[in-house]
Structures are given as C-alpha cells and as structure tokens.
N, C-alpha and C positions, 0 to 999 in steps of 0.2 A: 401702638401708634398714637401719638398726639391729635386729637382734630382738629386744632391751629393748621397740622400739615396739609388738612383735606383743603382748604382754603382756597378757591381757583382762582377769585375776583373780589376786588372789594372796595367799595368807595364809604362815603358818608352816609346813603340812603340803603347800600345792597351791599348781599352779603351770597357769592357765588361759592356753592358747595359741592365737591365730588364726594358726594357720600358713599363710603363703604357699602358693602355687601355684610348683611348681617347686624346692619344698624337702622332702630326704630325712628323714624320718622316723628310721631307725637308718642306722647305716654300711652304705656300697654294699661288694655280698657281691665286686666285682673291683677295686675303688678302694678300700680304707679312711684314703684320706687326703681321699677328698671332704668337703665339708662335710653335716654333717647336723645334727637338731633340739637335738640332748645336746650337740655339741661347740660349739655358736653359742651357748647357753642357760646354761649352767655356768659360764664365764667371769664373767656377768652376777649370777646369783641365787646360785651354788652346787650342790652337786650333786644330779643328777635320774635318777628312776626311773622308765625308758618306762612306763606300763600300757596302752595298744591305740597302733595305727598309723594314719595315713592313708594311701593311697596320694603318690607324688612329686607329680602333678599335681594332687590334690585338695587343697582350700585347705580351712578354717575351723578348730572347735573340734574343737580334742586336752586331754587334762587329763593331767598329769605331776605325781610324786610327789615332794617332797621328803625323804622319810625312808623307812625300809625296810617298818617297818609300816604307813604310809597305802599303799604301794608293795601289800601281799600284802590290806591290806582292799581296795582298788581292784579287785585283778588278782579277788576273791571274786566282789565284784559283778558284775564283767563276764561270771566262768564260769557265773550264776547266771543270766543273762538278767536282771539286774534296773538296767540301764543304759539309759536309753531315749534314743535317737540320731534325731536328725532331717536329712536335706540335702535340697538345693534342688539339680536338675537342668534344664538345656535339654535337650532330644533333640528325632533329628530325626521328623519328622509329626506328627501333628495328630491325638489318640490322640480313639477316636469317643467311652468312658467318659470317666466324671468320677472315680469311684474305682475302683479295680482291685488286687486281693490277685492276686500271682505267687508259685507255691508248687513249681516246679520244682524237682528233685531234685538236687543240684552234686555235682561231682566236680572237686575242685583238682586242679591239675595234667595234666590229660584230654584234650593234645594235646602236637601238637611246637610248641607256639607256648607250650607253659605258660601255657595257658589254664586257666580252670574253667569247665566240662563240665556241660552238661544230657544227666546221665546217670539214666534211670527206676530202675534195677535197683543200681547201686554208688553211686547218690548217694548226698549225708545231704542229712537235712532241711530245707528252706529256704525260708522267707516273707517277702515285698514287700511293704509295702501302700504303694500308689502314689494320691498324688490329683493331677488337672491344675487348675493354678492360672490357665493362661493361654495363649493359644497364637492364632498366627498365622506369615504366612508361610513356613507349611511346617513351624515348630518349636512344641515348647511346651514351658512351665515345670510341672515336676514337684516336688511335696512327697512327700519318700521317707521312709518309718517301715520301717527294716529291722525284721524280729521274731528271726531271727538274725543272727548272726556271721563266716558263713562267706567265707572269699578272693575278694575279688572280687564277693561277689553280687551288687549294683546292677548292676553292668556287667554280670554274664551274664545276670540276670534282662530287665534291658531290650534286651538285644541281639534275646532270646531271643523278647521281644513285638513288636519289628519298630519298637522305638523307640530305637537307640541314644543313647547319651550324645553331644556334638557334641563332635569333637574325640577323641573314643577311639579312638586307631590300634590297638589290639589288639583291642576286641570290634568297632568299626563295621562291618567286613563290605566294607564296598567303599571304594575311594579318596577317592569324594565324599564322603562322612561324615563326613572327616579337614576338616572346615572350617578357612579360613584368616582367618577374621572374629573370634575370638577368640587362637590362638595358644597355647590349652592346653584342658582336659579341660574341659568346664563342668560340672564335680560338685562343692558347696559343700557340709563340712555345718556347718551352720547352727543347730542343736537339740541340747545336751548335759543329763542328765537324772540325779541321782546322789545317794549318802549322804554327808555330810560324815565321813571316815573318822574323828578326833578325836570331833567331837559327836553323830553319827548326825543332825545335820540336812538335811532335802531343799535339794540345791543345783538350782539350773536359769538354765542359760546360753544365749543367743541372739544371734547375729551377723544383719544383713542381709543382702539378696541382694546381693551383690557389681556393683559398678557396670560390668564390662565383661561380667557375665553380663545384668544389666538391660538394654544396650543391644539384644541382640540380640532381645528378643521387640517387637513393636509397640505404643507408647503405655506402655510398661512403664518408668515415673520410678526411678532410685537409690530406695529406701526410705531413709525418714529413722526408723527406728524407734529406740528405744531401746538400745544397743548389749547392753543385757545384766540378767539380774536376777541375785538368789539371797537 
C-alpha cells in the first residue's frame, strides 16, 4: 500500500493520517534506517512536523504539521489537555459495567520490561473513561476517551482492570492473551478532536472500526460510517 492512500485530510497547514497497524511513528531509537511515518510521508506531501505519536501496532488518526507554527500551535493544544482523542479496543472478557472511569496512578518506565507502572505513590495522574460497546465470546469492544496523555495508559490502564487489549504482548499478562486471530494490537483510534491552527476553527475526524477488528466480536458487521467530518 501507498501511504499517499492512508491520507484522510489535508489542507496547507495539516496533514490527517490513518496510519496502519505496523507502521513506526518516529525513527526506531536501534534502526534509524527503518521506515517510519516522516520518512514515507515527505517524499509525497513535503515536509512534516510529528505533533503526538501512536504506538507501532496501533492503527488510526494521527494529525502532522506542515509548517513550524501549526507544529508549536498543535504541540499547545495537546500540552493543554484540549485535544480530545477517541479509540476503539477489543479486550479480552466480558467487562460486567457498561461505563467505567480508570483513574490509576502511572509510572513510565516502572519495570525491566519498560513498562508503565500502577504505581499509588510516584505515579502521575491519570484517567480512562471506558464504555463497552459490545461484547461476546469472551471479548468485548471498548470506546476509549483518554482524559490524559500519559505512555502507554490504555494498555496499563486496561491491563490493570483485568481486560487486556487482544494482542498486547507487553501488558496482556499471560501467553494466551497474545491471540493469533488478529495478528496485531487491536487498539484503533478512531476519534481526533482539535483547533484548526490557522483559523481556530473546531476540526473533528472519525475513522471506522477497522474490519479485521470487526470480525472478531460476534454479529459485529465492517461499519459503513462516514469516513470522516470537519
């Protein structure tokens, strides 16, 4: 696939990305000849300014800058808490709520595995709000509204309520968790929320649930939504 085709949005200042599943974010910190999202993307548009990251296995919308000043208004909003971020997970069980705010304390880097740590006393502060959209077979579909920012928190947060993400080899906890029915993380996000740095206009972008993450909940059809507003 082209990454011209991942291209959801794009004006003169922004550049809206449905990044694959499987594609690095910034340069790998032992490889820097891997491919990642600047060095695929620039060839194509010109050149781009990371403002946040997804993780490698996490697919959907990222928003990249074209200019240095959408680049420090962007990076504003994000320190502001005033970017509102929506993804879609499976995990595994059948969580007994329908809504659920996860408000554990994280600590980056809080093991030999370089994980992030539910740590009470040296965490920083940190909120989930979790609603289940759907669920059988042992799994269910999660709509995830992070309230911060911090490394990792989806994954520790869910690990942390006994619902891992499917597919997550560093938080799932045991072997079986690492399912082989999807072949990657199934954490999408799905929900970008933002100020148009040029105009101050409210921008707001939405991807579907991803069709090999649809497949796995029961009776759960590809959505045919709308790929996108603003």
């Amino acid at each position: 696939m082209c990454i011209r085709d991942s291209v959801h949005w794009m004006d003169e200042r922004l550049v809206i990305v449905d990044k694959p599943s499987g594609m690095l974010t910034l340069p790998d910190g032992y490889d820097r000849d891997k491919p990642h999202l600047r060095s695929l993307l620039e060839p194509e548009v010109g050149r781009i300014w990371i403002v946040h990251r997804l993780d490698k296995d996490t697919s959907g919308l990222i928003v990249l800058a074209r200019d240095a000043e959408a680049h420090r208004h962007l990076n504003g909003q994000f320190e502001r808490g005033e970017v509102a971020k929506t993804y879609l997970a499976v995990v595994q069980g059948m969580p007994v709520w329908e809504t659920q705010e996860l408000a554990w304390r994280l600590r980056v880097d809080g093991d030999r595995r370089h994980r992030t740590v539910i740590d009470p006393h040296r965490g920083k502060p940190a909120r989930t709000i979790c609603r289940r959209l759907r669920a059988g077979n042992g799994l269910a579909l999660l709509e995830i509204k992070p309230q911060t920012g911090r490394t990792h928190q989806i994954r520790a947060h869910l690990s942390a309520a006994g619902h891992p993400i499917l597919g997550d080899r560093l938080y799932a906890g045991q072997p079986e968790h690492t399912d082989g029915r999807l072949g990657r993380m199934a954490l999408h996000a799905s929900g970008l929320e933002f100020r148009h740095p040029g105009t101050d206009k409210a921008l707001a972008f939405e991807l579907p649930l991803p069709e090999d993450m649809a497949q796995l909940i029961p009776g759960m059809a590809p959505s045919r939504q709308q790929r996108g507003s603003h």
